[in-house]
MARBA-3410 file (N, C-alpha, C, O; in Angstrom, 1 decimal):
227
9.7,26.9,-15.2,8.8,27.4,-14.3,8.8,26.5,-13.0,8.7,25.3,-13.2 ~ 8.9,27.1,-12.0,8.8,26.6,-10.5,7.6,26.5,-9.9,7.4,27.5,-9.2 ~ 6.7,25.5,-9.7,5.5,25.6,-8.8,5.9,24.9,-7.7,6.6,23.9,-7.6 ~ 5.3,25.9,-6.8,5.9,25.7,-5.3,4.2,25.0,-4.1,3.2,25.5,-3.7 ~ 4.6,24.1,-4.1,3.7,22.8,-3.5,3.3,23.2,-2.5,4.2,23.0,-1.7
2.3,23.7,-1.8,2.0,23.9,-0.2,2.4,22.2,0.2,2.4,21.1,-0.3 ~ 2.6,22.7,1.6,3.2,21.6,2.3,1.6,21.0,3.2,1.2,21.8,4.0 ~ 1.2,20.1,3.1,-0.3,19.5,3.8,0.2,19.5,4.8,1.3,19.0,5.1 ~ -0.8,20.4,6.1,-0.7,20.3,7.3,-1.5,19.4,8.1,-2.7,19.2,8.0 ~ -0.6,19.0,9.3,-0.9,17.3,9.7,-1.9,18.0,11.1,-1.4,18.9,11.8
-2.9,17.6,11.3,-3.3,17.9,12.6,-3.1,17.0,13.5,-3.0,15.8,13.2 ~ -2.8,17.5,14.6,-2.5,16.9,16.0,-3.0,16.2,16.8,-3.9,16.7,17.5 ~ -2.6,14.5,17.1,-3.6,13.4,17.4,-3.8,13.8,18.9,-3.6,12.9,19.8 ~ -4.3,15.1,19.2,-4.6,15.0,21.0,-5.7,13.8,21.6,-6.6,13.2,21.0 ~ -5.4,13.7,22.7,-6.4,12.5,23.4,-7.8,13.1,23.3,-8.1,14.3,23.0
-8.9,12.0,23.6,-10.2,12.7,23.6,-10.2,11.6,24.4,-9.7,10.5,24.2 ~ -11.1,12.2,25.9,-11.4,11.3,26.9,-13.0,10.8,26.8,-13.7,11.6,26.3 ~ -13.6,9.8,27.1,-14.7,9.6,26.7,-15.1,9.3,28.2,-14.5,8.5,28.9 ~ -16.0,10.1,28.5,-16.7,9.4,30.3,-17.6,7.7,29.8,-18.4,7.6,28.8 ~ -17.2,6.9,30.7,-17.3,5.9,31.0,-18.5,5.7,32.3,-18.4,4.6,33.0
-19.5,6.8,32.6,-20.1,6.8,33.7,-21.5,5.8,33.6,-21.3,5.0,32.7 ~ -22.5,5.8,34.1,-24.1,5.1,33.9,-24.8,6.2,33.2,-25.8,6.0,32.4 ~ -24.1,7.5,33.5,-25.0,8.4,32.6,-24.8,8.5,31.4,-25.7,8.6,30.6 ~ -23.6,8.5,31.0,-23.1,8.2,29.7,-23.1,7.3,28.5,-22.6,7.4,27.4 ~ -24.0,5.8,29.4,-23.7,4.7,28.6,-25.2,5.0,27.6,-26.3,5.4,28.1
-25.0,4.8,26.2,-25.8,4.4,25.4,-26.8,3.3,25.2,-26.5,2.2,24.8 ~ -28.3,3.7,25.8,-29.1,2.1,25.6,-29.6,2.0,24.6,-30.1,2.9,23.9 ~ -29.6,0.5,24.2,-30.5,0.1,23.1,-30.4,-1.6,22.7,-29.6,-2.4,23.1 ~ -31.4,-1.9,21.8,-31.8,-3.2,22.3,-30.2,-4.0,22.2,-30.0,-5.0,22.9 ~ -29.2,-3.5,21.4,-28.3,-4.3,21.2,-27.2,-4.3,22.5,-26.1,-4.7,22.5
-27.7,-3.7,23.4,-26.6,-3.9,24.6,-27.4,-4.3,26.3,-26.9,-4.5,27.4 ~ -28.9,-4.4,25.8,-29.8,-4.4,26.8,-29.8,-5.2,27.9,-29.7,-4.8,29.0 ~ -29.8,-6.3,27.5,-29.4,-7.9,28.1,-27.8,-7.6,29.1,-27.6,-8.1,30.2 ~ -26.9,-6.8,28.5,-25.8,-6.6,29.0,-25.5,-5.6,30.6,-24.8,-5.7,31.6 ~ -26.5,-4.7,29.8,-27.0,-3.3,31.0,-27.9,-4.2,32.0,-27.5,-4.0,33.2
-28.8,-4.9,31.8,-29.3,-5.3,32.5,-28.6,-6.2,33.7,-28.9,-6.0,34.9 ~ -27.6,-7.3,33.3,-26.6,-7.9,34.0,-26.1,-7.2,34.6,-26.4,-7.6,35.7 ~ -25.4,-6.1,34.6,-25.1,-4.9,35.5,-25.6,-4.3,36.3,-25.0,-4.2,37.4 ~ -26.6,-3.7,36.2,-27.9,-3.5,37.1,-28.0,-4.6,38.0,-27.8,-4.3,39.2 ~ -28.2,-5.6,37.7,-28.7,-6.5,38.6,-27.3,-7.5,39.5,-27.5,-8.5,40.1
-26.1,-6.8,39.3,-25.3,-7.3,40.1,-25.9,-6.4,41.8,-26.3,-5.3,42.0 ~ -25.6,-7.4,43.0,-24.8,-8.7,43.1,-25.6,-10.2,42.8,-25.0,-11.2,43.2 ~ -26.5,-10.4,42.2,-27.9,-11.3,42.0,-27.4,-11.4,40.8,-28.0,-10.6,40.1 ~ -26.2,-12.1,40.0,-25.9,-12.7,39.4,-26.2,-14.0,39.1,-26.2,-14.6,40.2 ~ -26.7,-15.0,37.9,-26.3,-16.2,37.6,-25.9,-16.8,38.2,-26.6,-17.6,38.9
-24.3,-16.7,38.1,-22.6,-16.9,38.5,-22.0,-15.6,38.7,-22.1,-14.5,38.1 ~ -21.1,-16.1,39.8,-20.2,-14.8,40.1,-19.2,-15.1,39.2,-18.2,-15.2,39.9 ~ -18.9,-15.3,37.9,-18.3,-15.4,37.0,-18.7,-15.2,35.6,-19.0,-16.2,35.0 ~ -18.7,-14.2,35.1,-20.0,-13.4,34.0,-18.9,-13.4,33.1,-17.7,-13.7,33.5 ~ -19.2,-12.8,31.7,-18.6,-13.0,30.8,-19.1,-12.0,29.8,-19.9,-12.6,29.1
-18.8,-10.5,29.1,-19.8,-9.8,28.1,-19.1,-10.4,26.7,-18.0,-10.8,26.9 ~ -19.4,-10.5,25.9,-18.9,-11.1,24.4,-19.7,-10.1,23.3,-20.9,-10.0,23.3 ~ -18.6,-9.3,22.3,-19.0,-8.3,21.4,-18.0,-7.6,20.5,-16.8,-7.4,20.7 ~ -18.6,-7.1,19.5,-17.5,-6.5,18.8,-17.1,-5.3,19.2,-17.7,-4.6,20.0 ~ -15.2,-4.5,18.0,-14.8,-4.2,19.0,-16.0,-2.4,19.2,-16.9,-1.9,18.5
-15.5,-2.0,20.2,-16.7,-0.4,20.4,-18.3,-1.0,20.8,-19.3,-0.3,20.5 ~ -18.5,-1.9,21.4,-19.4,-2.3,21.4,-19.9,-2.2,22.7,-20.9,-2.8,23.0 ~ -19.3,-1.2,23.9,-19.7,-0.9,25.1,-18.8,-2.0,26.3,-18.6,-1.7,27.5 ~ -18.4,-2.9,25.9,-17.7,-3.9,27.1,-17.3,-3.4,27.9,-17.6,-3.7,29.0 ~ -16.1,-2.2,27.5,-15.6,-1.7,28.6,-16.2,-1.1,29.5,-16.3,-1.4,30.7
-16.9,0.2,28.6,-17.8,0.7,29.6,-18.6,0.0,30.7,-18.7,0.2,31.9 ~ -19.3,-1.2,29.9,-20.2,-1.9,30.9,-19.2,-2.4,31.9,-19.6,-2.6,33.1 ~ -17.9,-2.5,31.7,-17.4,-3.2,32.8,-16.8,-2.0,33.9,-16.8,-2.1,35.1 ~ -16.5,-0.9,33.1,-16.5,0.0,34.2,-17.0,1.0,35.1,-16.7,1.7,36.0 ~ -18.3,0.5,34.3,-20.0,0.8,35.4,-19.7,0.0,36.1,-19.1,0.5,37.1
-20.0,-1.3,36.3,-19.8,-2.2,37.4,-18.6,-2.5,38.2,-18.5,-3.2,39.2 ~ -17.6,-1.9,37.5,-16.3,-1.5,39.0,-16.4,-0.7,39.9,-15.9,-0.8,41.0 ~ -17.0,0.1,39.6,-17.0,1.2,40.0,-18.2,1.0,41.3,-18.0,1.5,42.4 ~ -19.4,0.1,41.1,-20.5,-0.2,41.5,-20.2,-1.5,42.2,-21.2,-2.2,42.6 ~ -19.4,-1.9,42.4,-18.7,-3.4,42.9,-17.2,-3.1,43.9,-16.8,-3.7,44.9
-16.8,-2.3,43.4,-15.1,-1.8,44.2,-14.1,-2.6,43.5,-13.0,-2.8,44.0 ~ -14.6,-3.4,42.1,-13.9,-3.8,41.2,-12.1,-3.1,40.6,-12.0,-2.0,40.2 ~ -11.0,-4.0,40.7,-9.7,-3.7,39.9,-10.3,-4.1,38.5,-11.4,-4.6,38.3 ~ -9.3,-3.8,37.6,-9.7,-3.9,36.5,-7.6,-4.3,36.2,-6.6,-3.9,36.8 ~ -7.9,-5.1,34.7,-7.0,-6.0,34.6,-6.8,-6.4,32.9,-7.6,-7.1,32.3
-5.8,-5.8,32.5,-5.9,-6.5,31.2,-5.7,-7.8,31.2,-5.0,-8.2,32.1 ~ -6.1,-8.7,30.6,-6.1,-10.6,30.7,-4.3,-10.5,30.4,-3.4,-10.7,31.2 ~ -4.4,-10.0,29.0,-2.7,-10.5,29.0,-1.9,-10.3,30.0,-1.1,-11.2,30.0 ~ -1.7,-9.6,30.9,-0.9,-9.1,31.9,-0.9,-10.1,32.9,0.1,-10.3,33.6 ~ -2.2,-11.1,33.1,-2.1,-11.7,34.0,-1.4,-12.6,34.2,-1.1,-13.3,33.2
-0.7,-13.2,35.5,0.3,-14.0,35.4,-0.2,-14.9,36.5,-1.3,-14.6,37.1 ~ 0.6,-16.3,37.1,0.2,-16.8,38.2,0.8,-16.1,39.5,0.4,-16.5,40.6 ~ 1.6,-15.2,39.6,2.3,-14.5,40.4,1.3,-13.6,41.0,1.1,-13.5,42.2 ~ 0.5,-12.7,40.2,0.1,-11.6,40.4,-1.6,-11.6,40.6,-2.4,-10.7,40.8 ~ -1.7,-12.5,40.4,-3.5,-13.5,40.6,-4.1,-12.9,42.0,-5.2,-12.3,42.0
-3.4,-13.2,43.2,-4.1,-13.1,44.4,-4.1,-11.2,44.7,-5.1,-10.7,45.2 ~ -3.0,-10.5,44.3,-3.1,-9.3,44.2,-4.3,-9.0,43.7,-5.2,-8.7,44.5 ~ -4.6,-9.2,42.2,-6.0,-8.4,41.7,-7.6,-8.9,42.5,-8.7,-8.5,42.4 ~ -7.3,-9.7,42.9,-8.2,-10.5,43.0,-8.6,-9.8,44.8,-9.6,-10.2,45.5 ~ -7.7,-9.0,45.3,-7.9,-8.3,46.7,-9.0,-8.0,47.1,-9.5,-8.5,48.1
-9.6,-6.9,46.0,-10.6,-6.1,46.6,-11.9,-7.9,46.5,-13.0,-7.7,47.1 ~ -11.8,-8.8,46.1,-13.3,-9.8,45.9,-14.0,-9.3,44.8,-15.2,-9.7,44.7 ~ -13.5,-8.3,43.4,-14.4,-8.3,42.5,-13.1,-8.0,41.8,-12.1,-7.6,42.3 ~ -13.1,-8.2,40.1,-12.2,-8.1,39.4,-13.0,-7.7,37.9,-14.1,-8.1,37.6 ~ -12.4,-7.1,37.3,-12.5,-7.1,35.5,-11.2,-7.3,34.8,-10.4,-6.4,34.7
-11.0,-8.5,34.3,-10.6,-9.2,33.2,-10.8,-8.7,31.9,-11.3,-9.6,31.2 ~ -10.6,-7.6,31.2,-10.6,-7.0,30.1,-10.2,-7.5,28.9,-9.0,-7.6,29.2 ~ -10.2,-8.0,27.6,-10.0,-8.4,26.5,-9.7,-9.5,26.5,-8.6,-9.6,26.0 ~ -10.1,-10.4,26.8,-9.6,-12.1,27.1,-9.7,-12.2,25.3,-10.6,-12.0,24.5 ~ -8.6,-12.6,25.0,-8.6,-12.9,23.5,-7.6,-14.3,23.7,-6.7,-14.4,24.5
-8.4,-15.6,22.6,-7.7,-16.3,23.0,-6.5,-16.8,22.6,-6.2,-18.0,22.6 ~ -5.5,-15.7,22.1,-4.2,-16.2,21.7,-3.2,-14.8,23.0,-2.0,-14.4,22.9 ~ -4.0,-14.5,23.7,-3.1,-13.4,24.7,-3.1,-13.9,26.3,-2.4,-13.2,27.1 ~ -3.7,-14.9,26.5,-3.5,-15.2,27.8,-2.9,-15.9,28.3,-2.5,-16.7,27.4 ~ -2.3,-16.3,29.6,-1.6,-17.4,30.1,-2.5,-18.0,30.8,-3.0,-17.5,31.9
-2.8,-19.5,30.1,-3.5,-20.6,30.6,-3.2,-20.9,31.6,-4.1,-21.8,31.7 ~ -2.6,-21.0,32.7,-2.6,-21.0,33.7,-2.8,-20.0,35.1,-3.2,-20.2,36.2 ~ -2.0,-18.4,34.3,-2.9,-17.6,35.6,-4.4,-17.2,35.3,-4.8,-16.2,35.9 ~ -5.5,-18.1,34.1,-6.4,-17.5,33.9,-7.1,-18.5,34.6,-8.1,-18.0,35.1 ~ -6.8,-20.3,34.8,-7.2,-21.1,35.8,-7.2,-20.7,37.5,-8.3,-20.6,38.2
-5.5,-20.4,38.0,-5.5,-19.8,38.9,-6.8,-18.8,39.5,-7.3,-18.9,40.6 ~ -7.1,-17.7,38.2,-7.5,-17.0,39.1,-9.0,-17.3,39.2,-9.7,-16.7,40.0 ~ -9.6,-18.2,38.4,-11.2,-18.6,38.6,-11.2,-19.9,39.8,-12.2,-20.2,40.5 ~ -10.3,-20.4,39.8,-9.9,-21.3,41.3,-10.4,-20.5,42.7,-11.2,-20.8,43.6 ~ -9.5,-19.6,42.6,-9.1,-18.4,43.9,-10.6,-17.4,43.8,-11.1,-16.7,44.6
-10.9,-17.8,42.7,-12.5,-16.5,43.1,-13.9,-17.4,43.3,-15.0,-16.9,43.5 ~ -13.5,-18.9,43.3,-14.6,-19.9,43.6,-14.1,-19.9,45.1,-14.9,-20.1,46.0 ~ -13.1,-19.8,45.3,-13.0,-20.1,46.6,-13.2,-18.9,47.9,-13.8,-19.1,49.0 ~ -12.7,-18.0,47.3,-12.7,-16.5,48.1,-14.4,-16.2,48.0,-15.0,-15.6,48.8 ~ -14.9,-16.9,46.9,-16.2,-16.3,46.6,-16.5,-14.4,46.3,-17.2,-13.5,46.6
-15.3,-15.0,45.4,-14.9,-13.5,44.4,-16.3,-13.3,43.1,-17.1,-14.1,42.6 ~ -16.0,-12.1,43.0,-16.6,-11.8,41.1,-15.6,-11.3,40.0,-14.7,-10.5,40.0 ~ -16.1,-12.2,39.2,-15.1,-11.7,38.3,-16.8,-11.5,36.8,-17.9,-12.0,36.6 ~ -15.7,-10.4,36.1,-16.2,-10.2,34.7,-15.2,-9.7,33.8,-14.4,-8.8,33.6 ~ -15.7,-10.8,33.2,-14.7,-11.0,31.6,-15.3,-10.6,30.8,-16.5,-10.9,30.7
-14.5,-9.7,29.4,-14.8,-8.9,28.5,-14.1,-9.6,27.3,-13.1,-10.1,27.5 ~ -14.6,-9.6,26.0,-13.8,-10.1,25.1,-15.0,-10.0,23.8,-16.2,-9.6,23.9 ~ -14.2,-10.4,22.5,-14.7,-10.3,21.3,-15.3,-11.8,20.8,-16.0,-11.9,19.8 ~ -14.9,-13.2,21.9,-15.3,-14.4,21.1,-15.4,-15.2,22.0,-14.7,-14.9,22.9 ~ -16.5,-16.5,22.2,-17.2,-17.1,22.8,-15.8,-17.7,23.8,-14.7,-17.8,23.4
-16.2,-17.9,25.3,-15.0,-18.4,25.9,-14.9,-19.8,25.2,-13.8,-20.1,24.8 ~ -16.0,-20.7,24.8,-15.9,-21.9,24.9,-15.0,-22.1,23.7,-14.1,-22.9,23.7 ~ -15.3,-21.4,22.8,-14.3,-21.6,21.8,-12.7,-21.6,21.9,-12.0,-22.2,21.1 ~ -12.2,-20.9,22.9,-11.3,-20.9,23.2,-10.3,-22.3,23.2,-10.2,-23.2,24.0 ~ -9.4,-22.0,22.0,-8.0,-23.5,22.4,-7.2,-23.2,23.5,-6.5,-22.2,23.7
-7.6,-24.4,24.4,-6.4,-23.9,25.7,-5.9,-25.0,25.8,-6.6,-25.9,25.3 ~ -4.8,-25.3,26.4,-3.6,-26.7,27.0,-4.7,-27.4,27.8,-5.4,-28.4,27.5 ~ -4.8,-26.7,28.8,-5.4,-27.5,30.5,-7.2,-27.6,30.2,-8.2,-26.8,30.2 ~ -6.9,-29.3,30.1,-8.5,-29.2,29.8,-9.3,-28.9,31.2,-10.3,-28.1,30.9 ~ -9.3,-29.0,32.0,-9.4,-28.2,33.5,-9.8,-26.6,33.2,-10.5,-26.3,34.1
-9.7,-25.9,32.7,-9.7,-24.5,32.3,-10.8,-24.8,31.4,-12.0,-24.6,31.6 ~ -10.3,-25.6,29.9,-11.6,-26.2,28.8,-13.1,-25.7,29.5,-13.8,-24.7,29.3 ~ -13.1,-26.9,30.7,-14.2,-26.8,31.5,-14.7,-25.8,31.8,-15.9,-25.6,31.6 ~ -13.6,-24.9,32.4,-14.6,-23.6,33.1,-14.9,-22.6,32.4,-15.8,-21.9,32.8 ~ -14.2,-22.4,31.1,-14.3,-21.4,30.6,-15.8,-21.7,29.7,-16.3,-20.7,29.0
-16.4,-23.0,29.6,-17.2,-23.4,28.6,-18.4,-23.3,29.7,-19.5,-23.1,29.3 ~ -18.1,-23.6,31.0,-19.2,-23.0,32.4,-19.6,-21.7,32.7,-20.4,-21.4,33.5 ~ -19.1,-20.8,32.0,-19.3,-19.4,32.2,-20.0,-18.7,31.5,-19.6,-18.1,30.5 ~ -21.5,-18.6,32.2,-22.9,-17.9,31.2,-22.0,-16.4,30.6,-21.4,-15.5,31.2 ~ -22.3,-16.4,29.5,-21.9,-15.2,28.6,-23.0,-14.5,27.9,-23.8,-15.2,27.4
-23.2,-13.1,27.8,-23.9,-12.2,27.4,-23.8,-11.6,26.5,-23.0,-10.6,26.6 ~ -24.3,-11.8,25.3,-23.2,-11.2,24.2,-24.0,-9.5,24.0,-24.9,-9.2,24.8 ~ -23.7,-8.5,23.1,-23.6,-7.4,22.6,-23.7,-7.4,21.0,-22.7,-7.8,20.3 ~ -24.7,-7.1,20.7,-24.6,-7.2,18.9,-24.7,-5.7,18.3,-24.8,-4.7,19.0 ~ -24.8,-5.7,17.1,-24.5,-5.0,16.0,-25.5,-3.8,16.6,-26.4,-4.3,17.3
-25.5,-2.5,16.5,-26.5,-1.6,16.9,-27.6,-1.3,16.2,-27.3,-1.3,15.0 ~ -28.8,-1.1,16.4,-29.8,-1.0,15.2,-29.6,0.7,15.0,-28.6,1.3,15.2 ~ -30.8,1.1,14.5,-30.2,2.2,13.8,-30.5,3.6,14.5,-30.0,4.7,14.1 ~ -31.4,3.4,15.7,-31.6,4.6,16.4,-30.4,4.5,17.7,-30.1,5.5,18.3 ~ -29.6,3.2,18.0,-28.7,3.3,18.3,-26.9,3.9,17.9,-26.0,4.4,18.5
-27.5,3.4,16.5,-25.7,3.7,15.9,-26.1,5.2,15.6,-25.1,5.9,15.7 ~ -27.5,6.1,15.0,-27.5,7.6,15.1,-26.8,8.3,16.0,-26.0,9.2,15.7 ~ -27.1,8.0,17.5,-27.0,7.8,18.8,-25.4,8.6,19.2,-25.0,9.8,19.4 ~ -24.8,7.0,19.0,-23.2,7.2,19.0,-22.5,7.5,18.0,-21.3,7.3,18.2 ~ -22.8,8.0,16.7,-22.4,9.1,15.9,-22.5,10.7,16.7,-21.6,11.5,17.0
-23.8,10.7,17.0,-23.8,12.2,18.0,-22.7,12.2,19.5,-22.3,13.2,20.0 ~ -22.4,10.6,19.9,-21.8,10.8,21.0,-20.2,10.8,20.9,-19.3,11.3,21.7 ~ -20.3,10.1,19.7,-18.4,10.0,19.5,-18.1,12.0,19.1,-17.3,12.8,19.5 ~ -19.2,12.1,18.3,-18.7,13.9,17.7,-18.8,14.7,19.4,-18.3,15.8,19.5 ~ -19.6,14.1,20.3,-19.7,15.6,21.3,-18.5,15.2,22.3,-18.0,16.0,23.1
-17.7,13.3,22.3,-16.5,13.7,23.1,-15.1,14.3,22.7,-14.1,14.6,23.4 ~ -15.5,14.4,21.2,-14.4,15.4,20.6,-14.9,16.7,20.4,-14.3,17.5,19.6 ~ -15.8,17.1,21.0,-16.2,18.8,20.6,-16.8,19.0,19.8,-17.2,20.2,19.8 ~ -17.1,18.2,18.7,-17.7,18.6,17.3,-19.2,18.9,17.7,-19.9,18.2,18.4 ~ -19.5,20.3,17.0,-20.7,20.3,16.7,-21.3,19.7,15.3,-20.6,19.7,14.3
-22.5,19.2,15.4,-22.8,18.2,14.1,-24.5,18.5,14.0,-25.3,18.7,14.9 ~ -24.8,18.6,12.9,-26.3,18.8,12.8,-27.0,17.7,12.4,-26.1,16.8,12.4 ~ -28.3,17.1,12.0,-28.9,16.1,11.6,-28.4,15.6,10.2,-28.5,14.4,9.9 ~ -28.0,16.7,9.4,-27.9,16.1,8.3,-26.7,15.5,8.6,-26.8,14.3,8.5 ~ -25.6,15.7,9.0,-24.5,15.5,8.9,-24.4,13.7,9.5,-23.8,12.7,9.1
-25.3,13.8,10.5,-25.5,12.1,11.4,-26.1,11.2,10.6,-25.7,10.0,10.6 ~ -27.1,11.6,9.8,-27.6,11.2,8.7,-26.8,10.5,7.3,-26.8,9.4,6.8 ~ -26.1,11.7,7.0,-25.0,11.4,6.1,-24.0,10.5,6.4,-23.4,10.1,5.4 ~ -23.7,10.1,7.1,-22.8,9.0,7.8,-23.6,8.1,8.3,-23.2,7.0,7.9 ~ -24.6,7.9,9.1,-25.2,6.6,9.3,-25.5,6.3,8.0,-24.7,5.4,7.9
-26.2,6.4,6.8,-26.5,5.8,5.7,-25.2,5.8,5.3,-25.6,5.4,4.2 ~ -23.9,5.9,5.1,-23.0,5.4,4.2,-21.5,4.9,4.6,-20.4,4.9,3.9 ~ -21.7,4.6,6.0,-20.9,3.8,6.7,-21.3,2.5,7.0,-22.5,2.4,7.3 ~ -20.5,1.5,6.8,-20.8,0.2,7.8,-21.0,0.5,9.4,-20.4,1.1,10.3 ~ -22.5,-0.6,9.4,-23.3,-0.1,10.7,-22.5,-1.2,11.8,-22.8,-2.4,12.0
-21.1,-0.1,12.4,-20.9,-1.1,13.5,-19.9,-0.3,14.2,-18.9,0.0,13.7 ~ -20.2,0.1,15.6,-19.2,0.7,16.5,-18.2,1.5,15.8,-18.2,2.7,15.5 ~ -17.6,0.5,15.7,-15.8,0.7,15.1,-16.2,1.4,14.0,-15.7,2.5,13.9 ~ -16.8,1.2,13.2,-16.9,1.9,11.8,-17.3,3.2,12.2,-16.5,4.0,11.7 ~ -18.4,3.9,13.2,-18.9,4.9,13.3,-17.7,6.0,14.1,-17.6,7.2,13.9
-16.9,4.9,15.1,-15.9,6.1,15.8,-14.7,6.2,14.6,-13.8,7.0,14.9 ~ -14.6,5.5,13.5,-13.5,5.8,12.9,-13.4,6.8,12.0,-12.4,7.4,11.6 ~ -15.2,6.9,11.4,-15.9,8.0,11.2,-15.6,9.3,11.3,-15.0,10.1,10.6 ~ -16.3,9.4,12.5,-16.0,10.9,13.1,-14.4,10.7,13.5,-13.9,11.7,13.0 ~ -13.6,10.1,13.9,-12.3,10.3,14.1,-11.9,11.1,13.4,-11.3,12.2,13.7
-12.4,10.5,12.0,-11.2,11.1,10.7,-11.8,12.6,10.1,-11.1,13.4,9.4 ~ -13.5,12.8,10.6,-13.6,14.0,10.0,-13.1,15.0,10.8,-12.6,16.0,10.4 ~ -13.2,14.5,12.7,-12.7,16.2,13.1,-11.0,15.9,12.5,-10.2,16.8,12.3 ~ -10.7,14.9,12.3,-9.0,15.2,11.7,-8.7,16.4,10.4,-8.2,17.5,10.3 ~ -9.1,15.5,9.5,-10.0,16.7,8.5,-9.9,18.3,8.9,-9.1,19.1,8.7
-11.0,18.3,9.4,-12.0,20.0,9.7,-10.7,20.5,10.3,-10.4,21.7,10.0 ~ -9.9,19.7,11.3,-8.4,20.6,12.1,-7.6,20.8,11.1,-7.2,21.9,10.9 ~ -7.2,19.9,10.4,-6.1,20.0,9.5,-6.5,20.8,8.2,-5.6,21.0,7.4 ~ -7.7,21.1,7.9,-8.3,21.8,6.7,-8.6,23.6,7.4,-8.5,24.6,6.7 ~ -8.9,23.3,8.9,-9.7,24.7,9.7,-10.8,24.9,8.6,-10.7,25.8,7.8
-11.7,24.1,8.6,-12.5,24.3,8.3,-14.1,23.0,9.4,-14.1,21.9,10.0 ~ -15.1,24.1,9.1,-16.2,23.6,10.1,-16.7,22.5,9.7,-16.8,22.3,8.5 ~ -17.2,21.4,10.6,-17.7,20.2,9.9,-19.0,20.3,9.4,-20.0,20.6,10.1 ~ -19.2,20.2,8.0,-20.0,20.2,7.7,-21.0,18.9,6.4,-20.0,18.2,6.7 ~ -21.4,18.5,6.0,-22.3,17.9,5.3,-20.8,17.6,4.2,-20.1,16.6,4.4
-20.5,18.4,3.4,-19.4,18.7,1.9,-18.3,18.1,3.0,-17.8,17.1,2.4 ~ -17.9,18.2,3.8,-16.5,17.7,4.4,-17.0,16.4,5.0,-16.1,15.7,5.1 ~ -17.7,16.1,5.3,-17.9,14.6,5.2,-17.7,13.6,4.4,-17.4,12.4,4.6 ~ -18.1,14.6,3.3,-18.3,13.5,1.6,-17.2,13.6,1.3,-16.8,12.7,0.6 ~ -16.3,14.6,1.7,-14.9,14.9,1.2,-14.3,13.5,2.1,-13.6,12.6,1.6
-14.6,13.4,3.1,-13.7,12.4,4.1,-14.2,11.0,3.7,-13.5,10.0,3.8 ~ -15.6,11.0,3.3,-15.8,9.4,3.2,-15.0,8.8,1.5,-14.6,7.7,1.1 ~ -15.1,10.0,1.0,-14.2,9.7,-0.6,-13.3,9.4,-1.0,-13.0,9.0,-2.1 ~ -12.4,9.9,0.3,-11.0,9.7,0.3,-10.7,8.1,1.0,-9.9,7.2,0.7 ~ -11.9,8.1,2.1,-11.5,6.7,2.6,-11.7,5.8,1.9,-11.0,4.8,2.1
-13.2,5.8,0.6,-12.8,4.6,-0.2,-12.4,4.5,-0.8,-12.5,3.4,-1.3 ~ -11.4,5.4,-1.4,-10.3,5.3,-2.9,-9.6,4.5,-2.2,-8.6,4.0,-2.6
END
């Protein structure tokens, strides 16, 4: 006897764009301090700010509210070089995006806080871990990066992470009801990352199943992810 195996159909990883606007950004006490910094540019501290957070934790966004609101380039850290320093640094406002400290080059990251003390530039740097912590060569750098007031972003409380369960499902189209937000805030780890990986995987699911998201296809998705 021959049983003939349906073949599991893979759904299709299309982009989902997420708006990055002021209207869009999610408040709550765990990003407040951060929003607030933003708001209150050009009346900075230091024209050299710093958000610190885990990863999904708004940084970007916050940083690209205030590009937008500043006439800010934006800049992945790794990319930076000492060549290419005075370029980004054109417009007098910059974002420095993921400063992680095994990705940068210690010296165009000196360069370019030299050139924005001097230009009397802004810069804002985004990342997952305290600058000061950072091992770098040039204790000159040591210095500045351990000078740079930092704002951190923490874990979401819980009318926040409901929040962005509803908002990760509406930039993929999902409609979702209370129970279903419910169902997944109590039995996910409460953190960014965990909530968009969440909904990632159920509309993956619901396409590849065509079937609607519902409460049962959740449990179906969270069951498979912990085996």
């Amino acid at each position: 006897m021959v049983v003939r195996v349906r073949p599991r159909q893979l759904a299709l990883a299309l982009p989902h764009a997420e708006s990055l606007t002021r209207d869009n950004f999610l408040e709550g006490s765990a990003n407040a301090q951060a929003l607030a910094l933003i708001d209150a540019w050009p009346d900075w501290p230091n024209r050299v700010m710093m958000l610190v957070g885990p990863e999904g934790s708004g940084k970007s966004h916050l940083a690209s509210i205030w590009a937008d609101e500043a006439g800010a380039r934006s800049v992945a850290a790794h990319t930076l070089t000492p060549d290419n320093v005075p370029g980004e640094l054109a417009t007098g406002a910059l974002v420095v995006d993921d400063l992680d400290p095994a990705s940068f080059d210690d010296r165009a990251l000196f360069h370019l806080l030299n050139l924005a003390r001097e230009d009397e530039a802004y810069i804002l740097m985004t990342g997952r871990a305290q600058p000061s912590s950072f091992a770098v060569t040039l204790h000159d750098l040591r210095s500045r990066l351990r000078a740079v007031p930092v704002v951190t972003l923490t874990p979401p409380d819980d009318q926040l992470f409901r929040a962005l369960i509803v908002k990760f499902c509406a930039d993929r189209q999902m409609s979702v009801d209370e129970s279903i937000v419910s169902y997944l805030a109590t039995r996910i780890e409460r953190s960014f990352a965990a909530a968009r990986r969440a909904v990632e995987q159920l509309d993956e699911e619901a396409l590849r199943q065509r079937r609607p998201v519902t409460r049962a296809l959740a449990a179906e998705v969270l069951k498979d992810t912990a085996a």
